[in-house]
VEXLONU-467576 format. One record per residue (C-alpha): residue number from 1; residue in three letters; x, y, z. Coordinates in Angstrom, 2 decimals. Layout:
BEGIN
LOBA  pos  code     east    north       up
LOBA  NUM   ALA        X        Y        Z
...
***
This chain:
BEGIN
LOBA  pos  code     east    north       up
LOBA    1   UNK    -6.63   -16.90    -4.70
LOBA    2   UNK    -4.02   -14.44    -3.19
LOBA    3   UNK    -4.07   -12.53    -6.50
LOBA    4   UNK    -7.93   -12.18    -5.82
LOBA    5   UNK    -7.49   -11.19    -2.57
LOBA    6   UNK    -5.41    -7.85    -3.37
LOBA    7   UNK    -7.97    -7.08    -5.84
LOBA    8   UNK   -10.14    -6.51    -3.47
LOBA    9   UNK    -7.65    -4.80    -0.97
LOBA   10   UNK    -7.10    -2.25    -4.26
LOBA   11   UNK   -10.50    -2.32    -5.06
LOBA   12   UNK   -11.11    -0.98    -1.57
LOBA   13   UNK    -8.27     1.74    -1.66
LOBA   14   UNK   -10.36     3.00    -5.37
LOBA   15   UNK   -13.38     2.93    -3.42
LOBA   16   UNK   -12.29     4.83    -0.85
LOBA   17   UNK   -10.99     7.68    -3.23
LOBA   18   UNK   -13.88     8.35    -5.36
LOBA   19   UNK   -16.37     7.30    -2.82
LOBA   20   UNK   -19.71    10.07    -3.86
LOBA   21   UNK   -20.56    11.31    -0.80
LOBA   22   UNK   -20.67    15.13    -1.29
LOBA   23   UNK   -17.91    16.38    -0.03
LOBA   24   UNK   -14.81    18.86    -0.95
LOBA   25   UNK   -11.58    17.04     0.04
LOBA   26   UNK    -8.72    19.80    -0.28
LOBA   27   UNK    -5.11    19.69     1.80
LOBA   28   UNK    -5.52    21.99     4.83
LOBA   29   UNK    -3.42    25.18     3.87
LOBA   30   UNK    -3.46    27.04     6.85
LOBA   31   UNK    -1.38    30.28     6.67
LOBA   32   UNK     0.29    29.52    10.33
LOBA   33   UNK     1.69    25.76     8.56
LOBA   34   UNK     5.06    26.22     7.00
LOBA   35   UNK     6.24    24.04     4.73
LOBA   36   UNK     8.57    22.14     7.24
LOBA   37   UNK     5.30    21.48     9.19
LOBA   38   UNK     3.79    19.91     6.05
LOBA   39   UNK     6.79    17.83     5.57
LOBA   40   UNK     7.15    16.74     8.74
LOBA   41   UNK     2.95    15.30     8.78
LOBA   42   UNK     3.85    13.59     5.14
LOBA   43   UNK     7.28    11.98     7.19
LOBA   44   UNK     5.01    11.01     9.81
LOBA   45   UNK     2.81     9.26     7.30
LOBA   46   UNK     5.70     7.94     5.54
LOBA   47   UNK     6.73     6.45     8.40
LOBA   48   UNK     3.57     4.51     9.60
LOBA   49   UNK     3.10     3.12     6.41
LOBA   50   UNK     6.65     2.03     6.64
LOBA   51   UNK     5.73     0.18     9.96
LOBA   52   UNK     2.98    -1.06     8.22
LOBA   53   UNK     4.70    -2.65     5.31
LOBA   54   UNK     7.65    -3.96     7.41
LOBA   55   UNK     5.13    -5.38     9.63
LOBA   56   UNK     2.91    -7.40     6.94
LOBA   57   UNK     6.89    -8.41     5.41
LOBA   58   UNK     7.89    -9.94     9.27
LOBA   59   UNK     4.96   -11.87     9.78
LOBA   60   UNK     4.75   -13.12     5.82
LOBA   61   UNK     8.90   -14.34     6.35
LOBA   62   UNK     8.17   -17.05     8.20
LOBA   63   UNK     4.95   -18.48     6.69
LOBA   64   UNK     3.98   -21.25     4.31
LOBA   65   UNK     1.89   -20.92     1.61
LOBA   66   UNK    -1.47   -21.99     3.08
LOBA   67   UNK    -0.35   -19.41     6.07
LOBA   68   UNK     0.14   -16.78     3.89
LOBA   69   UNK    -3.03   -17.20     2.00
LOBA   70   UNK    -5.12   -16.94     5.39
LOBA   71   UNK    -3.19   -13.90     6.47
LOBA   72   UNK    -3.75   -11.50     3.44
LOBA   73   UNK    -7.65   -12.70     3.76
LOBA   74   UNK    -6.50   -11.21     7.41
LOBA   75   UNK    -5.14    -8.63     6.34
LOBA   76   UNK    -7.11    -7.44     3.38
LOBA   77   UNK   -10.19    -7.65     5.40
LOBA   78   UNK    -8.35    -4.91     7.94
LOBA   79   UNK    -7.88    -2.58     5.24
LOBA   80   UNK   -11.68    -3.06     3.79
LOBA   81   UNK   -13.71    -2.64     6.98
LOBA   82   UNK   -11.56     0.26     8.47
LOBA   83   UNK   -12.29     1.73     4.99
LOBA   84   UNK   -16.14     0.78     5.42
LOBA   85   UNK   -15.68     2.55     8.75
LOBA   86   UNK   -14.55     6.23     7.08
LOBA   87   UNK   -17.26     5.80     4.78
LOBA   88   UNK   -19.89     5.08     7.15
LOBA   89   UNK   -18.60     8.46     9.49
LOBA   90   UNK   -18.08    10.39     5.69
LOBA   91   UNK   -21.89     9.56     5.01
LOBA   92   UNK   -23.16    10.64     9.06
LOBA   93   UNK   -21.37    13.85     8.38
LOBA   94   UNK   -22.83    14.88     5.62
LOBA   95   UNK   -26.21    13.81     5.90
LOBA   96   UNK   -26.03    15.81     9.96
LOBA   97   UNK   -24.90    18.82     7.55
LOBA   98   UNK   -27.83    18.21     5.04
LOBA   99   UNK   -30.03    18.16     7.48
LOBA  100   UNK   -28.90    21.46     9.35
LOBA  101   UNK   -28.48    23.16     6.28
LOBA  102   UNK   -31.94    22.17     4.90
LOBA  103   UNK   -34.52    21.72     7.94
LOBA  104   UNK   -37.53    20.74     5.14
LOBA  105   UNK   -35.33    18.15     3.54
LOBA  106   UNK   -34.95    16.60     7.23
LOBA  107   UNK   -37.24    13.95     7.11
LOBA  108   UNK   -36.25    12.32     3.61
LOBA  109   UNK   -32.74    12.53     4.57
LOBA  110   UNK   -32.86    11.08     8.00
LOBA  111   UNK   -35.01     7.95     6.65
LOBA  112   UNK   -32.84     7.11     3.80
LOBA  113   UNK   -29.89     7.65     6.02
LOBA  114   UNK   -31.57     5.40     8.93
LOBA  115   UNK   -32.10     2.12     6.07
LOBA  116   UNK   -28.61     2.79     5.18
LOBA  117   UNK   -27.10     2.71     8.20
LOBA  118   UNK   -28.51    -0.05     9.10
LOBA  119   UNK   -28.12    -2.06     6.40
LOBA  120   UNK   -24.29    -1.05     6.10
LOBA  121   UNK   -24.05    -1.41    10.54
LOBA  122   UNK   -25.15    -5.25     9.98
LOBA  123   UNK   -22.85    -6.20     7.16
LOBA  124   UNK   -20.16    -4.21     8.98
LOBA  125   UNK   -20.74    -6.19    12.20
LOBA  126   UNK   -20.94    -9.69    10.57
LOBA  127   UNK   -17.46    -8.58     8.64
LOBA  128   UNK   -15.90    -7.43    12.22
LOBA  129   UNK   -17.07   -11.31    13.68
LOBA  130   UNK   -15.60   -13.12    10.40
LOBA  131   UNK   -12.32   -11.60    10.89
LOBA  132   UNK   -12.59   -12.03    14.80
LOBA  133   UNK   -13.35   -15.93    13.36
LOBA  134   UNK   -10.48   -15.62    10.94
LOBA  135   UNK    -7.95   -14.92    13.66
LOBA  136   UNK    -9.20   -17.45    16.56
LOBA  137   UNK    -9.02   -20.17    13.54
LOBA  138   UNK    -4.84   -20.23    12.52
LOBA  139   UNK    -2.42   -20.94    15.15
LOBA  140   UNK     0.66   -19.10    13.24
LOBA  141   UNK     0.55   -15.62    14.48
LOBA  142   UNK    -0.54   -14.59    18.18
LOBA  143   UNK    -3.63   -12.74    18.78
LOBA  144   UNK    -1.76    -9.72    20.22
LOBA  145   UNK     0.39    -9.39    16.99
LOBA  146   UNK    -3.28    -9.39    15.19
LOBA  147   UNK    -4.70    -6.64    17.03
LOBA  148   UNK    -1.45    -4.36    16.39
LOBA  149   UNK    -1.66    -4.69    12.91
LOBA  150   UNK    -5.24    -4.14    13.12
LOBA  151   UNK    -4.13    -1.02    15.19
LOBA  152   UNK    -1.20    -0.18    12.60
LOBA  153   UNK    -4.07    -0.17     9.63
LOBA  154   UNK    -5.91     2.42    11.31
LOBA  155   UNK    -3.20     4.53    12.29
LOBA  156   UNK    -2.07     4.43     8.43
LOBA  157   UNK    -5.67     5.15     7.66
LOBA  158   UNK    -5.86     8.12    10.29
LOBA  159   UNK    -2.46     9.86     9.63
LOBA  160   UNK    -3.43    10.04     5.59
LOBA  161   UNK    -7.15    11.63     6.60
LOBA  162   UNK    -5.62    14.20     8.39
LOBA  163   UNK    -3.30    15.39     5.64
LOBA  164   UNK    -6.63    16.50     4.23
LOBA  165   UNK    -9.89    18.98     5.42
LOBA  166   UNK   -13.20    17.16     4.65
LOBA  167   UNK   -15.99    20.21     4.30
LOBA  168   UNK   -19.42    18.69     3.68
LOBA  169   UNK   -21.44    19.87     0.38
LOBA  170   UNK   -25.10    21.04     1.88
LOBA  171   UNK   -26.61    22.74    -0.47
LOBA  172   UNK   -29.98    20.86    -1.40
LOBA  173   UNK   -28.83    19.65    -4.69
LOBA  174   UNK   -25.81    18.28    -3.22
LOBA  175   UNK   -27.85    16.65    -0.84
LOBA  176   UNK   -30.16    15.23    -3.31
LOBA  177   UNK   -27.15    13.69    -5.10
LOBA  178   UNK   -26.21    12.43    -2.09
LOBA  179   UNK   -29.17    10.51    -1.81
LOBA  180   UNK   -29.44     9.50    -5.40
LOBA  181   UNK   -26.25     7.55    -4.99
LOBA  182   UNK   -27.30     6.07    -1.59
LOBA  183   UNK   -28.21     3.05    -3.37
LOBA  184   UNK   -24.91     2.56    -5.27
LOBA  185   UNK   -22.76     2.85    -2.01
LOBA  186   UNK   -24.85     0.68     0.26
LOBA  187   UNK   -24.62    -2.23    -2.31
LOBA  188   UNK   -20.77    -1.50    -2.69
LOBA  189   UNK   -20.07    -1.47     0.91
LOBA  190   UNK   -22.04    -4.87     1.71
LOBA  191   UNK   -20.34    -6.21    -1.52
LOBA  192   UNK   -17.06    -5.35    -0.27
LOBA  193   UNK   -17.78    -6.53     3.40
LOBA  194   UNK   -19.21    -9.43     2.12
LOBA  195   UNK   -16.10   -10.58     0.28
LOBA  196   UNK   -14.19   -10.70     3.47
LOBA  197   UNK   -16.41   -13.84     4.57
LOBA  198   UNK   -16.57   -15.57     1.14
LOBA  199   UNK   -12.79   -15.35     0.56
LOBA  200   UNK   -12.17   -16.37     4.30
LOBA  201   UNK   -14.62   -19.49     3.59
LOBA  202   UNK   -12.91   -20.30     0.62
LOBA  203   UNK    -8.92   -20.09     1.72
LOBA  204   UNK   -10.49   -21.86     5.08
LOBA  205   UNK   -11.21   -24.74     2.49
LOBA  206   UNK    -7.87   -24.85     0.86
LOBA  207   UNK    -6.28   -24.98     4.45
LOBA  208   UNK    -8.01   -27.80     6.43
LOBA  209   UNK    -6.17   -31.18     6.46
***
């Protein structure tokens, strides 16, 4: 079970790196940056993870088994709908720049963006209430320590994004890619969201008396 559960975590980190939404990702280089300035943002980054880590380590030292199985569903679910999250503001960027880029391709784009968004909002909302669930249902870590590691995934998250300049692809084949693989990334992100709940309904199984 746990070794199923950081499959997905890892599958989500994959995901997140070749996600198809057109853009360019590229480090910012900007001339006034030194190189001290670089190292300091990849220290800073270093660092959060390092809270991260030691955080996930402190709360895993003083669980059982069953415990620990129930966190990393916790846990892992963190990671995948922050992720979910990126992609879903990655996909409204680029489809705003489509759209301003290529007025007649406006209504297409908008529509296909409008299902997707929906479709991706809903499973993204039911994942956000299963973890809510997750938490209110184990007695072995206090709600305040869940909602700063919540806080710590995003800052992780956040400190790596801006290491890098996201400039949206708009010319109109780009944007017809785009919508092309629409399909593929709506089913991945519900698949992924979904997980959360199935694993959480599973390890809730294993844990009841």
């Amino acid at each position: 079970m746990l070794s199923r559960v950081l499959t997905i975590y890892v599958f989500a980190a994959f995901c997140m790196s070749v996600f198809p939404v057109q853009y360019v990702y590229a480090q910012e280089e900007q001339s006034a940056q030194t190189e001290a300035e670089k190292m300091d943002e990849k220290d800073i980054e270093k660092a959060k993870q390092k809270m991260l880590n030691d955080k996930i380590m402190n709360i895993s030292a003083g669980l059982d088994q069953k415990e620990f199985a129930h966190f990393m569903v916790i846990y892992s679910s963190y990671a995948v709908v922050n992720m979910v999250m990126d992609v879903q503001t990655d996909v409204g960027t680029a489809v705003k720049a489509c759209i301003e880029n290529n007025p007649d391709m406006e209504d297409k784009v908008q529509a296909r963006y409008d299902e997707w968004n929906k479709v991706v909002g809903k499973s993204l909302a039911d994942a956000e209430s299963n973890i809510n669930n997750m938490g209110l249902a184990q007695d072995y870590i206090p709600q305040s320590e869940l909602k700063e590691l919540n806080a710590m995934v995003r800052a992780t998250r956040n400190e790596a994004a801006l290491r890098f300049e996201k400039t949206p692809v708009s010319t109109p084949e780009a944007c017809e890619f785009m919508l092309t693989k629409m399909d593929d990334t709506q089913n991945t992100m519900v698949g992924l969201l979904g997980a959360t709940i199935e694993n959480f309904s599973k390890v809730l199984q294993k844990t009841q008396p």
